[in-house]
C-alpha positions in Angstrom: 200.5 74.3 279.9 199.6 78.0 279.9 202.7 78.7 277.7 202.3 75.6 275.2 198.8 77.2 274.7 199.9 80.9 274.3 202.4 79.2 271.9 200.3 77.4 270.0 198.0 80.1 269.5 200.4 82.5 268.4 201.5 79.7 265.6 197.7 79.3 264.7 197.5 83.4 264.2 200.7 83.8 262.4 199.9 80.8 259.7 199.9 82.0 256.3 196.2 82.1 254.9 195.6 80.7 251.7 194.5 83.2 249.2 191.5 82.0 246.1 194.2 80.8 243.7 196.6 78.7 245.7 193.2 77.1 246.7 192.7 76.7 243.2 195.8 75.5 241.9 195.7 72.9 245.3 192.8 70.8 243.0 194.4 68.7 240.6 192.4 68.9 238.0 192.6 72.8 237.8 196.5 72.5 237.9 196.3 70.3 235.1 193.8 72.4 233.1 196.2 75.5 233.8 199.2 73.5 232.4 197.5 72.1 229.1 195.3 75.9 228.8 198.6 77.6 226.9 199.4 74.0 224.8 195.3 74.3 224.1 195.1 77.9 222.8 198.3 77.7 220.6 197.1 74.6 219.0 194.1 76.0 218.2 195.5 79.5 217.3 198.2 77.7 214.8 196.6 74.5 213.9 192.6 74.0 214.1 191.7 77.8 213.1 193.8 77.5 210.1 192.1 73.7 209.2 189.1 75.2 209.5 189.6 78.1 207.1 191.3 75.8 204.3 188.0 73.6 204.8 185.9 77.0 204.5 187.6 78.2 201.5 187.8 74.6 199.8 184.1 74.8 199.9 183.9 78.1 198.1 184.6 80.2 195.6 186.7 82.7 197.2 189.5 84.6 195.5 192.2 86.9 196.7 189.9 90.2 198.2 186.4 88.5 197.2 185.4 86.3 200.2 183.1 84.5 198.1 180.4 82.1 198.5 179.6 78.3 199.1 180.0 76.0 196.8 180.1 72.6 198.0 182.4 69.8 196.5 182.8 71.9 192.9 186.4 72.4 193.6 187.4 68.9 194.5 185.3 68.0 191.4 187.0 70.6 189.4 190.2 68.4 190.4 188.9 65.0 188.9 189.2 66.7 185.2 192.7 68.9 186.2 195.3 67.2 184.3 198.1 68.4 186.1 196.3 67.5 189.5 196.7 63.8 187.9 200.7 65.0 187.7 200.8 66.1 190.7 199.2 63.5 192.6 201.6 60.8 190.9 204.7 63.2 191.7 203.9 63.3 195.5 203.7 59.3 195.3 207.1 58.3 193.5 208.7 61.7 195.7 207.4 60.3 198.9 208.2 57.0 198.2 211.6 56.6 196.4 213.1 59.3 198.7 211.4 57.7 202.5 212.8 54.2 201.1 216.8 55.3 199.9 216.5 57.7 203.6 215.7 54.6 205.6 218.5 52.8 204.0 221.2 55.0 203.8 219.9 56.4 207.1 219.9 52.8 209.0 223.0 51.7 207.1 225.1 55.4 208.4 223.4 54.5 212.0 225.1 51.6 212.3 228.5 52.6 211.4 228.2 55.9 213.7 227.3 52.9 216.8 231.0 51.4 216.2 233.3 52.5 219.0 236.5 54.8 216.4 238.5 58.0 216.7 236.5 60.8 216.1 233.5 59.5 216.8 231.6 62.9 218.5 232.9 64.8 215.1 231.8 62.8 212.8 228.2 62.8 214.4 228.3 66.5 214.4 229.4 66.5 210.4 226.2 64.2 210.1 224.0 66.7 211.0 225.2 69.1 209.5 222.8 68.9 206.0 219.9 68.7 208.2 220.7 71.5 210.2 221.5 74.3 207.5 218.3 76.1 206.4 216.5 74.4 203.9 216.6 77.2 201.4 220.0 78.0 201.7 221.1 74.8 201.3 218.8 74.2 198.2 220.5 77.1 196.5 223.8 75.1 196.6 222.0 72.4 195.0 220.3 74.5 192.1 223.9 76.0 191.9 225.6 72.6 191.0 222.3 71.6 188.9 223.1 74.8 186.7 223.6 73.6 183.1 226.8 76.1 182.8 228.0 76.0 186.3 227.6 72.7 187.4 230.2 71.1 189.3 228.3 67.6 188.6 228.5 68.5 185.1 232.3 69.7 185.0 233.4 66.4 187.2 231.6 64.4 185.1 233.1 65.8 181.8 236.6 66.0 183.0 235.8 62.1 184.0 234.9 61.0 180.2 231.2 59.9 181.2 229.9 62.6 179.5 230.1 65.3 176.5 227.3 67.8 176.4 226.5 69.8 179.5 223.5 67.8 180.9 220.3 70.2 182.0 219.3 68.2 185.3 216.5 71.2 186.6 215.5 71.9 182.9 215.1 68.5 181.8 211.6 67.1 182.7 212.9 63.5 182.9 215.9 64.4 185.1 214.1 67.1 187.6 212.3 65.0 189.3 215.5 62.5 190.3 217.5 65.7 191.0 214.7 66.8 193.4 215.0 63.6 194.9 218.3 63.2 195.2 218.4 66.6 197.5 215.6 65.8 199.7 217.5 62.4 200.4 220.7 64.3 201.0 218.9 66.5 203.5 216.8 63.7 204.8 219.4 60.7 205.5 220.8 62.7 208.7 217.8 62.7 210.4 216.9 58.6 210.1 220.6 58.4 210.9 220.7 60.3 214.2 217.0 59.2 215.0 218.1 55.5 214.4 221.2 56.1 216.5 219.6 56.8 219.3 217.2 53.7 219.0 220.4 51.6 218.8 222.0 53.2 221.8 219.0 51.5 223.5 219.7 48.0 222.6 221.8 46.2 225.4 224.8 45.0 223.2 225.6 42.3 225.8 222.5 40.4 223.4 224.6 41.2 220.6 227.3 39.5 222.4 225.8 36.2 224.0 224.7 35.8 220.2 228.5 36.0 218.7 229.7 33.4 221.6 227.1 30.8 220.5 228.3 31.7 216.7 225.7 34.2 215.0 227.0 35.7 211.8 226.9 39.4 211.7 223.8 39.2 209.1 221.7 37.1 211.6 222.8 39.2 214.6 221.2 42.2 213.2 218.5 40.0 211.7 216.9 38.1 215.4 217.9 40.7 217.5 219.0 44.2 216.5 216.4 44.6 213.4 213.4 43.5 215.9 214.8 45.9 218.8 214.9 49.0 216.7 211.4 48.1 214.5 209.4 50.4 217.0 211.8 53.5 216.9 212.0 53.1 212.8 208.2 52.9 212.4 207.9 56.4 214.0 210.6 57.5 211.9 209.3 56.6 209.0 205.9 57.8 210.2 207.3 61.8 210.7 209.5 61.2 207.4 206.6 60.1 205.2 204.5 63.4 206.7 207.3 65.4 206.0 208.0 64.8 202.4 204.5 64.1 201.1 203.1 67.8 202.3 207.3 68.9 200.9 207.1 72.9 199.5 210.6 74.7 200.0 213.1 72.2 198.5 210.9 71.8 195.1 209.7 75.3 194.4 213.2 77.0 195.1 214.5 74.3 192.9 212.2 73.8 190.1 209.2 75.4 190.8 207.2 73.2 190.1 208.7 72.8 186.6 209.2 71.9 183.9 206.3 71.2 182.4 204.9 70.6 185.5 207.6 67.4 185.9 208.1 67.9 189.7 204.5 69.6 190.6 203.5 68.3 193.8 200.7 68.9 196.0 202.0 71.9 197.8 203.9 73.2 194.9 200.7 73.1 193.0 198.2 74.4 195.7 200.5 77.4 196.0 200.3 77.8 192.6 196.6 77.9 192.1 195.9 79.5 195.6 198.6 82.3 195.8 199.9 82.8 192.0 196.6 83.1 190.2 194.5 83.9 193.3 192.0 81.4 193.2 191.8 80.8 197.2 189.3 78.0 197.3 190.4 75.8 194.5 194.1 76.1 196.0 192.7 74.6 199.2 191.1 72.2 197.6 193.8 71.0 196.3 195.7 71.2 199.8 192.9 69.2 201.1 192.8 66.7 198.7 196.1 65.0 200.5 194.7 65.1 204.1 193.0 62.0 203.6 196.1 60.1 202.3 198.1 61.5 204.8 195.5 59.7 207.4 195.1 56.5 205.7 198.8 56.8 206.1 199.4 57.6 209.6 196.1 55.2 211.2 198.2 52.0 209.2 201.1 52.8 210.3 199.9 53.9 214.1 198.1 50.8 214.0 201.6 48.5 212.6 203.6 50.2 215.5 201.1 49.5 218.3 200.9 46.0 216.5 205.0 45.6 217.0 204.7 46.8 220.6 201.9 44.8 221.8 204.3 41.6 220.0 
């Protein structure tokens, strides 16, 4: 007994003590406020002190080294009367919308050929990726390079072809710069629906797909009951991220076009930039930045609300 209590007593004097910030990091709740503290700070470093800023200068006159002084809602009313606002707020639309709906076919369509079982298959996933992967400004140099009205490849397969017999000016031509804008950003788009949807379908248990074949479901009406329903959720959030993407797009446009011409492929961002940064006037450019936040949110509460709506069903 005497040496079970010496023992037990040298144990009890040797245990390691506890210092203030294990103790701390012991509590739950300070362990979790510890893990979200960096997540916090960088979000509000990156993301709510810059908000807050374009909301600051929206409301004022400032230009580029005068801070200026409040003005209210003049800017945004300044934008009821901007003609090329009007352009640019009808751009955005048709952009957003033409390219988010040819991305989710193509996209889905190219998903469920890369889901077949064929030689190859790992490459030719890897070759998908590979326009969304290049740097967006280096790829839309390639582009502008085949738009050229003197270079163009389109333009010299297209004559040697017969369909055509002048050199057609697709970047200069304010009816054709918007479709050649759109026509990259669904080139560089379709990849990511494809891989995104890829992964959604690798979900599905293809032993449905299956039971439905023996009791003599068509192809068309497999995908229709049970593949399209399955793969709803995943193509909602898709769509979501895509639509956020595109609408607020910058790079792709102004290293094509510029904006141009005539103002034929001004977007939002093209044309905030313009305003904010190229003649200096700092509040009415985020304004004009502004001015798509609350169509983006419309946006994103519908469709938040649609997906939560095919989950709960």
């Amino acid at each position: 007994m005497v040496v079970e209590s010496v023992v037990a007593a040298k144990r009890y004097a040797t245990a390691p003590r506890r210092g203030a910030v294990t103790r701390v990091l012991e509590n739950e709740r300070w362990f979790a406020f510890f893990l979200l503290l960096p997540t916090a700070v960088l979000l509000g470093l990156f993301m709510a002190y810059p908000f807050v800023k374009g909301v600051l200068l929206a409301l004022s006159d400032a230009k580029v080294g005068v801070p200026g002084s409040f003005v209210g809602l003049q800017n945004f009313a300044a934008l009821l009367n901007d003609s090329i606002f009007r352009i640019a707020v009808w751009n955005t639309i048709v952009y957003t919308v033409v390219t988010t709906v040819f991305k989710l076919a193509l996209g889905l369509w190219l998903a469920l050929l890369l889901n077949r079982h064929f030689r190859g298959k790992a490459v030719t996933r890897a070759f998908v990726l590979l326009p969304f992967i290049i740097p967006t400004v280096l790829s839309t140099f390639a582009w502008k390079w085949m738009f050229d009205p003197t270079f163009s490849v389109i333009n010299w397969t297209l004559f040697h072809l017969g369909i055509i017999r002048t050199r057609i000016n697709w970047l200069g031509d304010p009816g054709l710069a918007l479709i050649s804008v759109i026509i990259v950003n669904i080139w560089r788009g379709v990849p990511f629906y494809a891989i995104s949807l890829l992964a959604g379908l690798q979900t599905i248990n293809p032993e449905l797909a299956e039971a439905a074949a023996i009791d003599g479901a068509r192809p068309w009406q497999r995908f229709r009951y049970i593949t399209w329903p399955l793969l709803l959720p995943v193509t909602m959030v898709v769509v979501l991220f895509s639509v956020i993407q595109t609408f607020a797009d910058f790079q792709l446009v102004y290293v094509l076009t510029g904006g141009g011409p005539a103002n034929a492929t001004q977007l939002f961002a093209t044309y905030a930039y313009q305003i904010g940064v190229g003649t200096g006037l700092l509040g009415e450019g985020a304004a004009i930045s502004l001015a798509m936040f609350p169509v983006l949110l419309v946006v994103v509460v519908v469709q938040l609300l649609y997906i939560r709506r095919v989950e709960i069903h």
